[in-house]
N, C-alpha and C positions, 0 to 999 in steps of 0.2 A: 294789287294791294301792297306789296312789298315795294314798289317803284315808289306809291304814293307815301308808305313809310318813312324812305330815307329820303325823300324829300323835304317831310316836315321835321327829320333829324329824330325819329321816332325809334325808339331801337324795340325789337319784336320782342324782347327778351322782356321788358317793363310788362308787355299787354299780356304775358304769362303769368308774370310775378302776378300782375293785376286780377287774373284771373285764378289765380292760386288761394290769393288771400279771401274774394269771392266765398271761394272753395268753401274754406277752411270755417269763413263766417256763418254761412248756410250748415253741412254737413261738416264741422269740428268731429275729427276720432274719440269714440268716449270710450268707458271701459278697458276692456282686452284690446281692443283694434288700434286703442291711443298707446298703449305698450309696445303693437304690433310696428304701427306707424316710427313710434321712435328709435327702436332697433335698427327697423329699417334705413332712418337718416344716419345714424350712428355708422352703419357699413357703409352707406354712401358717401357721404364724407373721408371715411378712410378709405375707400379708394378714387375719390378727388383726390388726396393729397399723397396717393401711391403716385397717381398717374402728374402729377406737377413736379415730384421726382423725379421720375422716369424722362420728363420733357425740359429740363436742366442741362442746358449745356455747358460742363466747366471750358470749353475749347473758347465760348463766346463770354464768361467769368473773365478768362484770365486778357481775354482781347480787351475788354472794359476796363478791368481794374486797376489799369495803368492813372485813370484818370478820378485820382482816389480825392482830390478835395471837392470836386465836382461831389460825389456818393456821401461823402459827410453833410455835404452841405443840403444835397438832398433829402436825408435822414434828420437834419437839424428841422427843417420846412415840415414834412412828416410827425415828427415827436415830441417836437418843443415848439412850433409855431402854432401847429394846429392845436395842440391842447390849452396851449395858454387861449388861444380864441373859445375854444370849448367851454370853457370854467371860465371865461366873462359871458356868452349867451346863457350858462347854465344861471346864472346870477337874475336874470333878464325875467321880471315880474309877469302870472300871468301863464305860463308857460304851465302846461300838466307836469308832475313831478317825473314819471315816467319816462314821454317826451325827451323833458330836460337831460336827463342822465341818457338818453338814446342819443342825446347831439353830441353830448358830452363823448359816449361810447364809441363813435364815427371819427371824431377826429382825435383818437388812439390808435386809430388802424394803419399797418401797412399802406404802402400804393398798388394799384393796380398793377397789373404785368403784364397781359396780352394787348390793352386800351392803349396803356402808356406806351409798348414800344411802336403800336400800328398807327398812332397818331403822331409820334416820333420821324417815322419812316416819312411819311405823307409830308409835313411838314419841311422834312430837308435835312432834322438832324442828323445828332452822332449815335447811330443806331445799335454799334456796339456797347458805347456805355451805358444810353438805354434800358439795354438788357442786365446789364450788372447792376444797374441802380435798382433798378424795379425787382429784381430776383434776391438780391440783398435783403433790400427793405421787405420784401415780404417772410422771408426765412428772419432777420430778424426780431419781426412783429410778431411771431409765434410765442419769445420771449418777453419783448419787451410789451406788445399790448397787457397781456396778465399783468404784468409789474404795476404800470401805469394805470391798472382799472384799479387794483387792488389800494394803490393810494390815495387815487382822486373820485372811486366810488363806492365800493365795498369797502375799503378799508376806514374809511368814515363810522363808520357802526360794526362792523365785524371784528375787523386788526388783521394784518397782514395775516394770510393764511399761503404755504406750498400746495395746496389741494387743488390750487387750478393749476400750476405748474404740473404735477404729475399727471392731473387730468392728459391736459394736452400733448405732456410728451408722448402719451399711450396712444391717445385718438388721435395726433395730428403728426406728430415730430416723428415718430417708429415710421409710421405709412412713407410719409414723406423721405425719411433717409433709406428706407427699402426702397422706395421706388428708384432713388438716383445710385443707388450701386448696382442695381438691376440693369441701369442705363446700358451700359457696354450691349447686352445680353437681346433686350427689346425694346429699346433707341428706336431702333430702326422701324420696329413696329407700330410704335406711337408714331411716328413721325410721319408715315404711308396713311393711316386710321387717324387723324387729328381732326376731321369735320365728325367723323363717329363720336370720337372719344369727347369731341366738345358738347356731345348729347348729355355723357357723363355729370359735365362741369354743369350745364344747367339744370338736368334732371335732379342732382344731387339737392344742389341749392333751390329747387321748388317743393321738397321732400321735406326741407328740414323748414320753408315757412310754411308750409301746410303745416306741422305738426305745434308749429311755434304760435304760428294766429290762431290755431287751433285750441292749444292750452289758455291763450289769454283770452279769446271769445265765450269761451266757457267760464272765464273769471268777472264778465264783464267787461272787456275791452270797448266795445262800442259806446256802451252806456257812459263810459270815463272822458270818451274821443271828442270834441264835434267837430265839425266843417270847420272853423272859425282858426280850432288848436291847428288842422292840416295845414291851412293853406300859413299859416303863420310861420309852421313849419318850412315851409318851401321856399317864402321869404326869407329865412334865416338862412337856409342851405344855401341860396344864391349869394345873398350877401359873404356868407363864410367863402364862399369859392370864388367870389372879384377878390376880398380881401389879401387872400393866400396866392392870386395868383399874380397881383400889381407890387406885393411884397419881394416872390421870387424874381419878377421884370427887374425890380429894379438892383435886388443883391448880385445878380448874374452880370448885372452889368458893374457894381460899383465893384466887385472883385474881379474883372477881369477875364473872364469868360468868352471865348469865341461865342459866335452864333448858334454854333451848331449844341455847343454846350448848356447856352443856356434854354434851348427849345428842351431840352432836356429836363435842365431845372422846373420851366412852367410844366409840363408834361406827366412827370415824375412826381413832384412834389404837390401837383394840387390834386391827387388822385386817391379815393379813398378804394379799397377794394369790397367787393359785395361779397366775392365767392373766399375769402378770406376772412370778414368779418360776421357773417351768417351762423358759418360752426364755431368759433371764439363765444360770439354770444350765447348759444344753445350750451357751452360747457359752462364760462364763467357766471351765467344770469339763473334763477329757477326758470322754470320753463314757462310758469304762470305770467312774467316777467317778459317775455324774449319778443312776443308780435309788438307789444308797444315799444321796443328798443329800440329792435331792426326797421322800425317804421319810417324814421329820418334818415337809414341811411338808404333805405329803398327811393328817399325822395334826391337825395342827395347825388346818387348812382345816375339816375338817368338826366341830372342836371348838367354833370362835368361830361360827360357822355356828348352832352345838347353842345356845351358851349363849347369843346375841346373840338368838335367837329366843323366849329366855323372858322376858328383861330389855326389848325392843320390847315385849312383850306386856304386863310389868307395869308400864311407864310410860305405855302406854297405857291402861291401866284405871286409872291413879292420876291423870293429867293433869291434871283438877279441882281434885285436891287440891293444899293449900300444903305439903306434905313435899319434902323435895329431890332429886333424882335420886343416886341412889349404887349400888353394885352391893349390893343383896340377895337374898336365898334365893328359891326359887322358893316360890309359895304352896303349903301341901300342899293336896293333891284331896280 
């Protein structure tokens, strides 16, 4: 089953989510149990975000950060590419209101950090910047997503409020700065336990869409949904990820960028994160709110996932060669 998975570039982690939301649709936490349930996400998230501390290397920080226009330029792709794409789909007629602000809420996110640097590797890049790019942009995103939802979503009808700010510093930014001064102490312990500990990073994040499809199933999410908005949805996700990532092909190259740097750029910058953007949602959104959010980015996740893994492969088989990195067609079979 697993062979025939990553063959069709299927990642096991989607057929959870998928089966999560399932879950959630059928058997939604009501009452006491829906209390019970979100407590429960609330600690599991903070220690996702102990244990991402904890798995922080500044040794492999300061290896990277030599190569600091590459890291802006990555963070510009991330925060100001991707949103200005967001707020033109959010525009885009036809679209459930919900939805909309879910596409919008995706490409506000961080990049990924374990995808981007293993895809990185594979590929042939520069695997220390990598890591400083993707480790950045995600400890940055803790601040700057709030900022950016606050402008371009809530703060439309509310007005800027610190309430997610503090939120977050409590539930995400504490856990998180405990975990990496902990590093010295059990570094070594996460680092021995990381296929364990990676039960954590998924367990956590099916925890908090159980409780999140949950809350909106019970509001009606289905009845608002249909086939027609998904697959529309999925359309849009792909379109948004050729867009962002024929963009970074070509800035990598027009500033002058090694190869290895700009595998980096594509990598980095066309990556939303899921285990990052999951508990962002659940603090900044009501909870009634959060299953129809995380809906596009759940679609979105296993999209760059799909295409990232064809694109690794064939800069990998091309590496030799003087051609330059850019996004092209998969080889036919």
């Amino acid at each position: 089953m697993k062979g025939l998975l990553a063959r069709l570039n299927v990642d096991p982690f989607l057929l959870m989510l998928l089966g999560t939301v399932g879950l959630a649709s059928i058997l939604p936490a009501r009452g006491i149990w829906a209390g019970v349930a979100g407590g429960a996400a609330d600690a599991a998230i903070a220690l996702l975000f102990f244990l991402h501390g904890a798995k922080l290397s500044r040794e492999a920080i300061l290896d990277g950060a030599r190569a600091w226009r590459l890291h802006l330029t990555v963070a510009a792709v991330s925060f100001v590419l991707f949103p200005i794409i967001g707020l033109g789909v959010r525009a885009i007629p036809g679209i459930e209101p919900s939805l909309a602000t879910g596409v919008l809420f995706l490409t506000l996110l961080p990049s990924t950090v374990q995808s981007s640097i293993a895809f990185t590797a594979i590929a042939g890049g520069n695997v220390a910047a990598a890591v400083c790019s993707a480790s950045f942009s995600n400890l940055a995103g803790i601040f700057i997503t709030p900022l950016l939802t606050a402008l371009l979503i809530t703060g439309r009808t509310q007005g800027f409020s610190t309430d997610p700010i503090i939120d977050i510093s409590v539930q995400l930014l504490l856990p998180f700065l405990a975990g990496h001064f902990l590093r010295p102490w059990i570094g070594g312990f996460v680092s021995r336990y990381k296929q364990i500990l990676g039960y954590v990073d998924r367990g956590s994040i099916l925890l908090v869409v159980y409780t999140a499809f949950g809350a909106a199933v019970i509001q009606g999410l289905w009845h608002k949904v249909t086939l027609a908005e998904l697959g529309l949805i999925a359309l849009i996700s792909l379109g948004v990820l050729a867009i962002v990532m024929v963009v970074a092909s070509v800035a990598g190259k027009l500033l002058g960028f090694s190869r290895e740097d700009r595998i980096v750029l594509l990598f980095c910058g066309s990556k939303k994160s899921l285990a990052t953007g999951v508990p962002l949602a659940g603090v900044l959104f009501p909870a009634a709110q959060v299953g129809a959010i995380i809906l596009p980015l759940m679609f979105f996740h296993q999209i760059q996932l799909m295409v990232c893994a064809v694109l690794a492969r064939r800069f990998a088989a091309d590496k030799d060669a003087p051609t330059e990195p850019a996004v092209l067609a998969p080889k036919p079979s």
